[in-house]
C-alpha positions as CSV (number, residue, x, y, z in Angstrom):
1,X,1.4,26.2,3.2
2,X,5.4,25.3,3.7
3,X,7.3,23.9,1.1
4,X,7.5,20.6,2.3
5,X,3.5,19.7,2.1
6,X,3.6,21.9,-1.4
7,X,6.0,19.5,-2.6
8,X,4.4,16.7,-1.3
9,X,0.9,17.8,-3.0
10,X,3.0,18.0,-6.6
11,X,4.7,14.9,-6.3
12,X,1.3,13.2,-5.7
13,X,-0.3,14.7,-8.2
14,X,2.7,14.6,-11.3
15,X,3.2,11.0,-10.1
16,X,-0.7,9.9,-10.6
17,X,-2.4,10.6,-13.9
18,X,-6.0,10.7,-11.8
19,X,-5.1,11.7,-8.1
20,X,-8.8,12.0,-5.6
21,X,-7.5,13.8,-2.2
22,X,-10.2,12.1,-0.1
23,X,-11.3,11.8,3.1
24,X,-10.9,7.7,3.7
25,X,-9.5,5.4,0.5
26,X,-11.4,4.3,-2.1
27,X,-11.8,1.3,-1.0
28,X,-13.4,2.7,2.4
29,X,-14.5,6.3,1.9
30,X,-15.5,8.5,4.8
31,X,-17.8,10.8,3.5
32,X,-20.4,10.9,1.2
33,X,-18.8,13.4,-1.5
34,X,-15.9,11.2,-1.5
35,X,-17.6,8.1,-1.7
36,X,-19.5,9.6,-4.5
37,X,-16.5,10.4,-6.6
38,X,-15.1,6.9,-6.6
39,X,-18.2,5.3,-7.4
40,X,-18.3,7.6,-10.1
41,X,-14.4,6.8,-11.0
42,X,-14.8,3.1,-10.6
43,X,-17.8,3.2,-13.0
44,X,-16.4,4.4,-15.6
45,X,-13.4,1.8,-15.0
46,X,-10.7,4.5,-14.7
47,X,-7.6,3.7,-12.7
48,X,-7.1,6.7,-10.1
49,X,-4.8,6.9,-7.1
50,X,-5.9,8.1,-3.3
51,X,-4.9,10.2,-0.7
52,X,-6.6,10.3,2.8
53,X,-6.3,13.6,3.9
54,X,-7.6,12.7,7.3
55,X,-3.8,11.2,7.8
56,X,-2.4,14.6,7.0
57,X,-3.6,17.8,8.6
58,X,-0.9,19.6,7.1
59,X,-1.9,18.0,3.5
60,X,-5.6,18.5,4.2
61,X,-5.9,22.3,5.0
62,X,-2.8,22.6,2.1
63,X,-4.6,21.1,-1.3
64,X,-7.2,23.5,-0.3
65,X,-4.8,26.7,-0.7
66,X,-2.8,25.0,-3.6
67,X,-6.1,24.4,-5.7
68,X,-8.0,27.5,-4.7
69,X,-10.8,25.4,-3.7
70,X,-12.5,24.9,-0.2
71,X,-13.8,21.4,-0.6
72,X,-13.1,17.7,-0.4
73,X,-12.2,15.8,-2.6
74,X,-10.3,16.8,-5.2
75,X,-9.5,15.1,-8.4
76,X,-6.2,15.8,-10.6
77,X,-6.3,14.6,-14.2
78,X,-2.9,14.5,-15.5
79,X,-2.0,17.5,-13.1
80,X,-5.3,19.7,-14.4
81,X,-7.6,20.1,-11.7
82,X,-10.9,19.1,-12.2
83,X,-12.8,19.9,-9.0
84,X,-15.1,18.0,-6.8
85,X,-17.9,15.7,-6.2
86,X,-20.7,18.1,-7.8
87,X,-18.7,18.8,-10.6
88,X,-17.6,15.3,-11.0
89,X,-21.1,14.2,-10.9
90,X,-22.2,17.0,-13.4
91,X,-19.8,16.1,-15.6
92,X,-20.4,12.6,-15.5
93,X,-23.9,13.3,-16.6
94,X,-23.3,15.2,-19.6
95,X,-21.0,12.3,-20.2
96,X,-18.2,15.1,-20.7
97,X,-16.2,13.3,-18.0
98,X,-15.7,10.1,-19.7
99,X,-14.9,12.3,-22.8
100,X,-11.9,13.9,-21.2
101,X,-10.3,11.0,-19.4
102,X,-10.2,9.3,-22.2
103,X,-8.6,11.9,-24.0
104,X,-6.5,12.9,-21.9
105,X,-4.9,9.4,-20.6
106,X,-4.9,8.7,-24.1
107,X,-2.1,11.2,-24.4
């Protein structure tokens, strides 16, 4: 990945305390993972910021190098990476999801 789509990535996530890289915007998701994290998000009232990574190639194949992680979306909390839709969804379960949000925008 250049610099320039690295640096893109980090100002998006250091600028958003809960960042989803998605494909579509929340308020018209375009796949099922991503619809299912914010529905997931909005349930739980938390404010979160978008980015359509079917507007940006270059940003799409990048968050997947700079997070380690093959899949979309992708969800920042206050720069941490917390992963994707079956991780969201697990979490949110256990209710361990709520519990970390809160503590961490809390901070």
């Amino acid at each position: 990945m250049d610099n320039l789509t690295k640096d893109k990535i980090q100002k998006l996530i250091d600028g958003n305390p809960v960042m989803v890289f998605m494909k579509g915007t929340k308020l018209m998701p375009q796949c099922g993972f991503s619809n299912n994290v914010v529905q997931i998000l909005n349930s739980l009232g938390v404010e979160f910021s978008t980015f359509d990574v079917l507007s940006d190639y270059e940003v799409r194949e990048g968050i997947k190098e700079y997070s380690d992680w093959p899949t979309i979306p992708q969800v920042y909390l206050k720069g941490e990476f917390l992963g994707g839709s079956d991780i969201l969804i697990e979490m949110y379960n256990t209710g361990s999801l709520k519990e970390k949000i809160e503590i961490e925008l809390a901070s």
